[in-house]
Every structure is written in structure tokens, then in C-alpha cells.
N, C-alpha and C positions, 0 to 999 in steps of 0.2 A: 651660657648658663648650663649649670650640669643637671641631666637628665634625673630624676629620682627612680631609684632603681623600684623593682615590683617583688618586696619582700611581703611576705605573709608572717606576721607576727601572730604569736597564740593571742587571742581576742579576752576581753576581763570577761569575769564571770558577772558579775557584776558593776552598777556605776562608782561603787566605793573601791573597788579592787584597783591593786595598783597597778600600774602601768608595766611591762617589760622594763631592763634595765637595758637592754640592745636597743629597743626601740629610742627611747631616751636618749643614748648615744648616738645614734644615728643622727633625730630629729638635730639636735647641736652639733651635730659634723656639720649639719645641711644649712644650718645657721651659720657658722665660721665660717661656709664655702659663702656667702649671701643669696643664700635662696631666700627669698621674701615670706616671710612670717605666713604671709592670708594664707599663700600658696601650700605651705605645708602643712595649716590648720583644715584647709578642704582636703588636704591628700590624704592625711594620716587620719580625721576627723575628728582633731582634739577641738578644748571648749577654749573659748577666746584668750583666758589669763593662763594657759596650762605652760606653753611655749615661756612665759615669764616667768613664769613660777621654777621653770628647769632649771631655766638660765641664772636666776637666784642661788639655787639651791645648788646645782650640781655644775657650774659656769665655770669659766678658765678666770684666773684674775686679770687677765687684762681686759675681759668684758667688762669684769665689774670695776675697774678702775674708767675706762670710757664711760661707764652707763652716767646719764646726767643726775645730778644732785640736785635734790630742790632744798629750797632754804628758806628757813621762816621767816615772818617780817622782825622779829627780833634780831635773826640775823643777816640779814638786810641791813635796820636801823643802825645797825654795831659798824657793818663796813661802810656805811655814809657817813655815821658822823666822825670816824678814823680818817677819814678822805679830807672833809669838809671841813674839823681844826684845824687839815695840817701835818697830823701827827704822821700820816702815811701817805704816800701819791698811790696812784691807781694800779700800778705795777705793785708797790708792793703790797696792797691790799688783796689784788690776784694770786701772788704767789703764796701771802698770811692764810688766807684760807680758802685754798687750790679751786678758786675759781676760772673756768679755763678761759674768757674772754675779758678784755676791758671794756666792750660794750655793753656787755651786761650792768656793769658796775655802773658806768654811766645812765644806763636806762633806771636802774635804782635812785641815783641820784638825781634824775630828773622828775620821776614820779615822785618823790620825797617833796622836792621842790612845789611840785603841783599841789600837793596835799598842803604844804606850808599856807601856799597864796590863797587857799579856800580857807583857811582858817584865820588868815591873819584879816586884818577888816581895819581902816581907824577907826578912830575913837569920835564914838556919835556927839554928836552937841546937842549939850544940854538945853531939855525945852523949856519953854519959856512956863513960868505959872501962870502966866498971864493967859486967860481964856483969848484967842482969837477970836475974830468977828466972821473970817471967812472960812466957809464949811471946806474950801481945797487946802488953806491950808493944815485945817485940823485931819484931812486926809494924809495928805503928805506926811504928814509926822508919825501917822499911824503904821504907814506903809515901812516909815523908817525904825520904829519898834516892831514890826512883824520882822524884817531881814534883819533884825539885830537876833531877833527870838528865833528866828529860824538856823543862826552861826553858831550860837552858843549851844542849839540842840548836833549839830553837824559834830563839834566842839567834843561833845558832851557823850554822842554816841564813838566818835574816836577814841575817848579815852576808855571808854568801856572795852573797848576790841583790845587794845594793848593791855587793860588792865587783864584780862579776860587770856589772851595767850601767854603772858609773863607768868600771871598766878595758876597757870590751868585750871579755873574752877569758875562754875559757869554763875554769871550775874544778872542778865536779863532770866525772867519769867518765862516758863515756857508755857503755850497757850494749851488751853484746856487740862491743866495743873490742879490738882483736887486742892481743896483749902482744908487747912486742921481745923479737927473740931475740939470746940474748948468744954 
């Protein structure tokens, strides 16, 4: 690993004042060579996002083509079910939208999967109108109307999350929300 040299850069005047453009340079040489991030946020004593914020802004593009990609569950949902009709295999759903593994894709589609099996539930049978005589079984069926009421809210709050990232516009109440006065 390469030594960091002992330059003295003119210091800000203040915590708003901008950075040296040498220094800048430097720190991103010192990132290309892999000098480890911590190491150069105690050397140089910048603030934790500063190093990211460079590499953003002033980056070679093949950093920013390496840096990883996060992906919404929208697009997520898009490349499971492109997989799952059919329409596309896993290879070319990676290459459709420069996802760089097919394990990822896979782990999408097993988390999808997971999420199906908690929602999917059969279908309860119908209770009897006939009042029971015994108090276990009027428990029983109570218990089987609570886990029916508790899938339909699971249900109910998912569609809200999807409704809620597709439309961006928020649906649930936020707490301690003042009421209009009429």
C-alpha cells in the first residue's frame, strides 16, 4: 500500500468554504491507488459523505459505471415478472437492465416468492350458522377469523406500499397530523 505523502494544503477559512481543488485530486488519486476510504477520512480529516460526494461529482466514469445501482421494488417487480412469464431468462433480464449478477435476480425472485406465499392463504370454510354447543369449537373458528383478518390487513398494507411507491404520494396518516378546522 502507498504511503500518503505529508502535504500541507491551505486549511478552509471556514466549515462552508470549499475544499482545495489539489486536495480533491489527490484524495481520488488515493482512492484509484485503493487506499481505504476510513484511512483517508482520518488523514485528511474530512466528514464521512465528503469522499462520496467527490467521487460523484468529480469521478472518472468508470467508477461510476462500477458503483452499485439500487433498484426500486418497482423495478424489481418489472424484472420478476419478465423472468417468471417467460418473456425473458435471467441472462437476459441482466443484460435488459445492466444488472451485473444473476444472483441477484434470483434472490428477487425468491423474495417475491416469499412475499406471494404470505399472501396467498385458501379459502376459509364457511361457518356453520348453526350456533355450537362446544365453547372450543366456537374458539376455533374465532381464531380462524382472526388469521383470516390478520392476511387481509398483511394484504392490505402491501398494497398500500406499492400503491404508495408507483403513485409517489403518501396514503397512510402521519401521526400527530393537525385535523382541519371546519
Amino acid at each position: 500500500m502507498e504511503i500518503l505523502k505529508e502535504v500541507n494544503w491551505t486549511s478552509r477559512s471556514k466549515k462552508t468554504a470549499h475544499y482545495d481543488k489539489r486536495l480533491i485530486k489527490e484524495v481520488l488519486e488515493h482512492v484509484y491507488a485503493g487506499v481505504p476510504r476510513k484511512e483517508l477520512t482520518l488523514r485528511y480529516e474530512l466528514g464521512h459523505g465528503t469522499i462520496e460526494r467527490w467521487l460523484r461529482e468529480h469521478g472518472s466514469g468508470d467508477y461510476l459505471e462500477n458503483k452499485r445501482k439500487s433498484y426500486s421494488k418497482n423495478e424489481k417487480r418489472s424484472v420478476v415478472a419478465a423472468v417468471e412469464t417467460g418473456r425473458m431468462t435471467v441472462r437476459e433480464a441482466q443484460i435488459s437492465w445492466g444488472i451485473k449478477s444473476a444472483k441477484t435476480i434470483r434472490d428477487w425472485i425468491a423474495a417475491f416468492e416469499r412475499e406471494k406465499s404470505e399472501l396467498c392463504v385458501p379459502a376459509p370454510e364457511v361457518m356453520n350458522s348453526k350456533k355450537t354447543e362446544k365453547p372450543s369449537e366456537d374458539i376455533e373458528a374465532l381464531r380462524k377469523e382472526l388469521e383470516l383478518a390478520q392476511l387481509k390487513i398483511k394484504a392490505l398494507n402491501v398494497m398500500i406500499d406499492i400503491a404508495e411507491d408507483q403513485l409517489k404520494i403518501n396514503i397512510r396518516k402521519k401521526s400527530g397530523a393537525r385535523q382541519s378546522r371546519k
